[in-house]
PLY file of the C-alpha trace (Angstrom):
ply
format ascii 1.0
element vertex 328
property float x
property float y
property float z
element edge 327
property int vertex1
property int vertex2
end_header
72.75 -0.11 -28.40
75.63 -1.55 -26.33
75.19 -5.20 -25.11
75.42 -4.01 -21.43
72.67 -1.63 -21.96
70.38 -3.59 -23.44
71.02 -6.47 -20.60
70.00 -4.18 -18.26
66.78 -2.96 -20.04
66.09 -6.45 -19.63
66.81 -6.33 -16.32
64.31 -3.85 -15.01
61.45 -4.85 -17.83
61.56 -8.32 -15.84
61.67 -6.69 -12.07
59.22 -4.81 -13.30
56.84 -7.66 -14.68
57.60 -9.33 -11.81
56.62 -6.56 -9.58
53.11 -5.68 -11.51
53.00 -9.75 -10.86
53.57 -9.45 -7.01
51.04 -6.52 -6.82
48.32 -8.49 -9.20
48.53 -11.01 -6.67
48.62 -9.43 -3.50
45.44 -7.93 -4.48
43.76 -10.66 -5.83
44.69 -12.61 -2.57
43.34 -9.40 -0.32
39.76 -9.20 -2.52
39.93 -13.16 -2.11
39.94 -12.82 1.64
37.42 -10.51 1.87
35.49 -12.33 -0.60
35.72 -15.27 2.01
35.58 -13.63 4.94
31.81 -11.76 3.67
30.86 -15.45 2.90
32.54 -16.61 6.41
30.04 -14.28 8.50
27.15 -15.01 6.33
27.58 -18.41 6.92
27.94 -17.61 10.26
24.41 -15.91 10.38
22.04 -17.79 12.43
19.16 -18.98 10.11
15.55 -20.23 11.79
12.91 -22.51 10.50
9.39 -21.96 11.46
7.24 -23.82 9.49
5.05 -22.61 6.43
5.26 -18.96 7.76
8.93 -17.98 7.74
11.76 -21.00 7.04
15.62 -20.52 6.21
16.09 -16.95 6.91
17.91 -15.20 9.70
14.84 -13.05 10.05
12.46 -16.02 10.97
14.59 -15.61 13.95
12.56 -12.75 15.19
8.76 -13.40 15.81
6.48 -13.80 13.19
2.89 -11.87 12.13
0.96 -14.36 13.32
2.71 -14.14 16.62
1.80 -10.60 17.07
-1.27 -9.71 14.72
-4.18 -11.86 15.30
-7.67 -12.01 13.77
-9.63 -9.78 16.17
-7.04 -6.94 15.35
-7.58 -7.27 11.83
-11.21 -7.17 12.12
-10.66 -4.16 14.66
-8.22 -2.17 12.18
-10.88 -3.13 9.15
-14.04 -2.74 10.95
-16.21 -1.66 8.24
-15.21 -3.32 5.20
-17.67 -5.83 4.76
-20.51 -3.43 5.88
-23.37 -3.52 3.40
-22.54 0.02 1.51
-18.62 -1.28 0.88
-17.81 -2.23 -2.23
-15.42 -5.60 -1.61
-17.94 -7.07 0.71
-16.50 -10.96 1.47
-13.70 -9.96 -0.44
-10.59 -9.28 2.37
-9.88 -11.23 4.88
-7.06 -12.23 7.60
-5.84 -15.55 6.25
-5.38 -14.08 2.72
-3.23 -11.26 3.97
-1.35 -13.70 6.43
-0.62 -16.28 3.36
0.67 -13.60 1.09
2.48 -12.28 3.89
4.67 -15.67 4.24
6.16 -15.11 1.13
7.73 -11.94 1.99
8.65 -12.56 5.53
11.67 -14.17 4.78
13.02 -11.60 3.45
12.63 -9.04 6.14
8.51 -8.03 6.04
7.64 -7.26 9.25
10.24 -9.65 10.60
13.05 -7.16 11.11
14.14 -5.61 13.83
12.54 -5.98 17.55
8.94 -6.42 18.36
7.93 -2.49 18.48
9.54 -2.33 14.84
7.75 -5.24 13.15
4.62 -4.07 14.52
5.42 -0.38 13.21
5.75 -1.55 10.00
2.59 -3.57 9.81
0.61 -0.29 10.70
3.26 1.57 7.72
1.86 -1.02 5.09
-1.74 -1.57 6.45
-1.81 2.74 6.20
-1.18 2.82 2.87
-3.28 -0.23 2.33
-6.32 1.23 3.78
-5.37 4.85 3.20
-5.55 3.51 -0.79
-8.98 1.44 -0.44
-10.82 3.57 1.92
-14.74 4.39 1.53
-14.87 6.69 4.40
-15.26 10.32 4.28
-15.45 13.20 6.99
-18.76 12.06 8.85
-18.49 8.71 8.13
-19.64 6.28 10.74
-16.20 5.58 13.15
-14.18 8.05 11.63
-12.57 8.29 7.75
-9.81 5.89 9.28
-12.75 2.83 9.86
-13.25 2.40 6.39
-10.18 0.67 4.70
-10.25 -1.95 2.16
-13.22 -0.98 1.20
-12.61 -1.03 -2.33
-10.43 -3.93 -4.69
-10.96 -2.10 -7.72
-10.84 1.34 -9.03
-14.81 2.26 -9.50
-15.31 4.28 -12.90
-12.08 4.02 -15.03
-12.09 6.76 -17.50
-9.42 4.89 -19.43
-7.45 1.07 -20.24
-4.59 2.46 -18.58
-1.96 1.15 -21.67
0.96 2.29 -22.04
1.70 0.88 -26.33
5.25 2.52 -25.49
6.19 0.29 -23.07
7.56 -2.82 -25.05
8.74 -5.03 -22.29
5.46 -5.40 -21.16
3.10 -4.40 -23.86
-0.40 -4.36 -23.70
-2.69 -7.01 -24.42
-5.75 -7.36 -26.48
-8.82 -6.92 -24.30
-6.87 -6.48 -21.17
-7.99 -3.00 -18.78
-5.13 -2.10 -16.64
-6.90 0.36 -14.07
-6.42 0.60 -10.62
-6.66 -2.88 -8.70
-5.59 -4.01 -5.64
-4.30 -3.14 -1.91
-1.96 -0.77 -3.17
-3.73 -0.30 -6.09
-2.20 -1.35 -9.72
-2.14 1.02 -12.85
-0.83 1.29 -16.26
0.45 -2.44 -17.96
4.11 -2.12 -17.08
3.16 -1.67 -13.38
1.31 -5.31 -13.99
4.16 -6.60 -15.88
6.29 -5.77 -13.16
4.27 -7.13 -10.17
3.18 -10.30 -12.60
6.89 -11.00 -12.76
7.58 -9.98 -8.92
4.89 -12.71 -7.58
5.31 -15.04 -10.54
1.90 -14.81 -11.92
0.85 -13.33 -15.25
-1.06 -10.09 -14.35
0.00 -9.13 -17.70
-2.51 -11.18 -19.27
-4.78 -11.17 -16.37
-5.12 -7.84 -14.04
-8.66 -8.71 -13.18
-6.32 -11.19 -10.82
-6.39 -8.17 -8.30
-9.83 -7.79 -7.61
-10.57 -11.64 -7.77
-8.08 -13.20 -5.21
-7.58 -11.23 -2.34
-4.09 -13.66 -1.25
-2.73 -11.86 -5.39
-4.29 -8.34 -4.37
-1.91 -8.52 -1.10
1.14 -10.34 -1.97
1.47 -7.75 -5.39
1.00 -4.47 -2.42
3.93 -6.67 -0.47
6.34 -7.07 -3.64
5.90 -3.13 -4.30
6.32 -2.51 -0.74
9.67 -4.77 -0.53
11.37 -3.85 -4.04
12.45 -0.85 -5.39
11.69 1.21 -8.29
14.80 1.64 -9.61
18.50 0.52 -9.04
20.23 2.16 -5.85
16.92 3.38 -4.54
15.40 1.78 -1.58
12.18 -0.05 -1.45
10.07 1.12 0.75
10.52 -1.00 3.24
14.36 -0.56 3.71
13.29 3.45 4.16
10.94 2.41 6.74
12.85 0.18 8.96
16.34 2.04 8.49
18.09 -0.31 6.15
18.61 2.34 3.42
21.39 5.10 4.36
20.42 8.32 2.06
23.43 9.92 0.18
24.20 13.34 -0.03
21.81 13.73 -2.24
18.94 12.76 -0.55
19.45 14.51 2.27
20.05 17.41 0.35
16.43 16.80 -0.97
15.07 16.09 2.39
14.98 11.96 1.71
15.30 10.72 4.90
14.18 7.13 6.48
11.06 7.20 8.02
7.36 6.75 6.77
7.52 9.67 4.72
9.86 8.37 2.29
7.51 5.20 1.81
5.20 7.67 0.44
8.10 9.41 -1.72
9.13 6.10 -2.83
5.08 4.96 -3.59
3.56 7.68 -4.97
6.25 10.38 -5.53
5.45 13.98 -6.70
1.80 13.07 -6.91
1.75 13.52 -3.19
5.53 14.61 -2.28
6.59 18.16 -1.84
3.42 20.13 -2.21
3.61 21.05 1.10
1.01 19.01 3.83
-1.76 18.18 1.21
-4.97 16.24 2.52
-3.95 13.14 0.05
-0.61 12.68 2.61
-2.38 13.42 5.76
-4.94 10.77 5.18
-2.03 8.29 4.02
-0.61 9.61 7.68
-3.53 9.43 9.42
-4.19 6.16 8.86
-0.94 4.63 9.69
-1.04 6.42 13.53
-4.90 5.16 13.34
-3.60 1.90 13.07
-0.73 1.74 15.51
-3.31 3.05 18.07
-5.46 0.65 17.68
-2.41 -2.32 17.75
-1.30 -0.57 21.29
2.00 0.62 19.79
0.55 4.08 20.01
1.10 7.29 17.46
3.55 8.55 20.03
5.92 5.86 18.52
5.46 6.51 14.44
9.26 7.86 13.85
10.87 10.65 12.84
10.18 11.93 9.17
6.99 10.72 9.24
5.93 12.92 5.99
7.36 13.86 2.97
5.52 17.66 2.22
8.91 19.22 1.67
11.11 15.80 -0.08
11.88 16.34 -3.78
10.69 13.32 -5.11
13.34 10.23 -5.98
12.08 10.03 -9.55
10.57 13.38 -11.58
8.39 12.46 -13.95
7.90 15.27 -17.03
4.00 16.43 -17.13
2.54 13.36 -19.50
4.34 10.97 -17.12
3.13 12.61 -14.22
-0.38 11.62 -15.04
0.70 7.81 -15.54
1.63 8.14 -11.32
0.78 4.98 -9.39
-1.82 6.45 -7.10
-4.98 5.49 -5.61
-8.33 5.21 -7.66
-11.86 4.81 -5.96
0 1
1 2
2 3
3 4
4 5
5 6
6 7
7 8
8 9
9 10
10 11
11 12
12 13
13 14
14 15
15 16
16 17
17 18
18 19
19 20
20 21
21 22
22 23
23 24
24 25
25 26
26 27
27 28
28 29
29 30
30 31
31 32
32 33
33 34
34 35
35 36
36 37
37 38
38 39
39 40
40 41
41 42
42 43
43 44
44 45
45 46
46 47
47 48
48 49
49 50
50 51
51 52
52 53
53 54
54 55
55 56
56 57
57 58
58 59
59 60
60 61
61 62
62 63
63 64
64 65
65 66
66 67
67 68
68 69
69 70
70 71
71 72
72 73
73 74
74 75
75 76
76 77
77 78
78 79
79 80
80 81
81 82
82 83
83 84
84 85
85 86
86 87
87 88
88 89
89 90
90 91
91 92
92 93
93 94
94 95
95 96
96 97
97 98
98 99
99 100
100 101
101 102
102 103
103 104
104 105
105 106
106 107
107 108
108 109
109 110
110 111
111 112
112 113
113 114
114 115
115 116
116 117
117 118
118 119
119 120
120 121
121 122
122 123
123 124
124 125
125 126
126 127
127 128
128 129
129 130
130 131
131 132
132 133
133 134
134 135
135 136
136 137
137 138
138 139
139 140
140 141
141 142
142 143
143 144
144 145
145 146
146 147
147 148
148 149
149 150
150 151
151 152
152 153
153 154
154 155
155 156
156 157
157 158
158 159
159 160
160 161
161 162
162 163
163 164
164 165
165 166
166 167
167 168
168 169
169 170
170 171
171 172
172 173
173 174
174 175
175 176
176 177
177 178
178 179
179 180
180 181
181 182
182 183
183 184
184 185
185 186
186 187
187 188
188 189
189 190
190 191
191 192
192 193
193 194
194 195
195 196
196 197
197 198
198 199
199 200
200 201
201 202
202 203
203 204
204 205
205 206
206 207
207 208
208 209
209 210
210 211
211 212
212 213
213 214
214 215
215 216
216 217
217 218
218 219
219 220
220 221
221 222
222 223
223 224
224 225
225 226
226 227
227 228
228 229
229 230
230 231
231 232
232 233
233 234
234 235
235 236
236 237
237 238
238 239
239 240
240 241
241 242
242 243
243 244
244 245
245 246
246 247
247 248
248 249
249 250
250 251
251 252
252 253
253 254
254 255
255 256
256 257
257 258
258 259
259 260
260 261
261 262
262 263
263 264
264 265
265 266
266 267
267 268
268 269
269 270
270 271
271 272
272 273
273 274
274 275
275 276
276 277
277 278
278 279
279 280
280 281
281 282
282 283
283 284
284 285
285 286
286 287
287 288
288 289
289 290
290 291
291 292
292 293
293 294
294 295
295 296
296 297
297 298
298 299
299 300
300 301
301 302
302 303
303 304
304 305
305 306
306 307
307 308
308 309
309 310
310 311
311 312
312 313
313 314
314 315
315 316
316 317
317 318
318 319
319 320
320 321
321 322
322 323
323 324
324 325
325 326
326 327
């Protein structure tokens, strides 16, 4: 190869480097101002303090649940719980729910959006809570909808609910993992998961649930706030219109609204088998409730159920019977 050549092989390998060197770094200096402009507008975000109820969080900024749901309308939405033929007499009561409720407002529970919102989403929640822990039947006294939180424990387990397959949060000696709770708890990697979500070991102890009413709440509030899996929403982020549904879920009818909190909760146990009594009573007491907080049924969203969603997880027929669902 002549000298001349070879100089300018040189020549362009160099301008070429140099090149791939300019690019490199016009890149890195573009995903380095978006890096700080993202952290420019978060710190930008106006964050409130308001005491032991909701501190360093843009959405203490909004009002609070205490500002909005007092004590009478808890006793009004739960009239019947602690009547003599319930079976969690004493047990619920307002200041547990509002104490596990601090730990989640922070983050968005029941603190996002405008008043009408926050309040729609406390009747979403306190539906599936007393939709899941109801005592009250057809010609019940007040209604079927009167009768929530009846229950903190499933009544006649027919099993331990123990999964030996699941490793990461095996069973343990002793331990019965039936249905406990607000939104009741089944199966030990469902307590694993919650144990880990509140930071105490239900793991070792799931008879936490039906013992400490502030535990039975805050593990319904960590289900309702996280999600199942990875790119899914929780249910809250369906419910207040965080979560925008690919092509894929609206292909399969997963749209925000409450009837995706009940895809997301419960899945094909209740989801797409068409408008089953098990949803209707899940829907009938959320609209219950937002009557009885003024809001009024008239305001409970679009897509409020899910008979025709394909759920966002199929389980295959032995899973199906491991469902999270409610046990009485």
């Amino acid at each position: 190869m002549k000298r001349k050549t070879r100089n300018k092989i040189i020549v362009w390998t160099l301008a070429l480097a140099a090149a791939a060197i300019l690019v490199g770094g016009t890149i890195a200096l573009v995903l380095t101002a978006g890096t700080w402009k993202a952290q420019i507008k978060k710190s930008q975000e106006k964050i409130c303090n308001k005491g032991w109820e909701c501190s360093g969080s843009k959405y203490c900024c909004n009002d609070t649940i205490t500002d909005f749901f007092k004590v009478y309308q808890f006793e009004n939405l739960f009239a019947k719980r602690n009547t003599p033929v319930a079976h969690a007499v004493g047990f619920w009561d307002y200041q547990a729910f509002i104490i596990a409720a601090a730990l989640f407002e922070p983050q968005g529970f029941c603190t996002t959006g405008g008043k009408q919102m926050q309040m729609m989403e406390l009747c979403a929640f306190l539906g599936h809570v007393g939709a899941k822990t109801s005592c009250g039947y057809g010609v019940a006294t007040g209604g079927p909808t009167a009768w929530g939180l009846c229950y903190n424990h499933e009544m006649s387990p027919d099993q331990t609910y123990c999964d030996k397959t699941y490793t990461q949060w095996p069973c343990v000696e002793g331990a019965e993992y039936y249905g406990r709770g607000a939104i009741p708890v089944y199966w030990n990697y469902n307590y694993g998961a919650a144990g880990d979500g509140i930071k105490v070991d239900l793991l070792h102890h799931p008879e936490y649930l039906e013992q400490n009413a502030t535990l039975a709440f805050m593990a319904a509030m960590w289900r309702w706030m996280t999600p199942i899996k990875k790119n899914q929403p929780s249910a809250h982020e369906a419910f207040v219109g965080t979560w925008k549904p690919t092509k894929n879920d609206t292909l399969s009818k997963r749209l925000p609204g409450f009837g995706a909190t009940m895809n997301i909760l419960y899945g094909e146990s209740i989801c797409g088998k068409g408008f089953i009594d098990a949803m209707n009573t899940i829907i009938s007491h959320y609209q219950y409730y937002l009557d009885l907080m003024g809001v009024g049924r008239e305001h409970s969203g679009d897509n409020r159920d899910c008979a025709e969603q394909l759920p966002f997880n199929p389980s295959s027929p032995t899973d199906d019977q491991k469902q999270q669902q409610s046990g009485s």
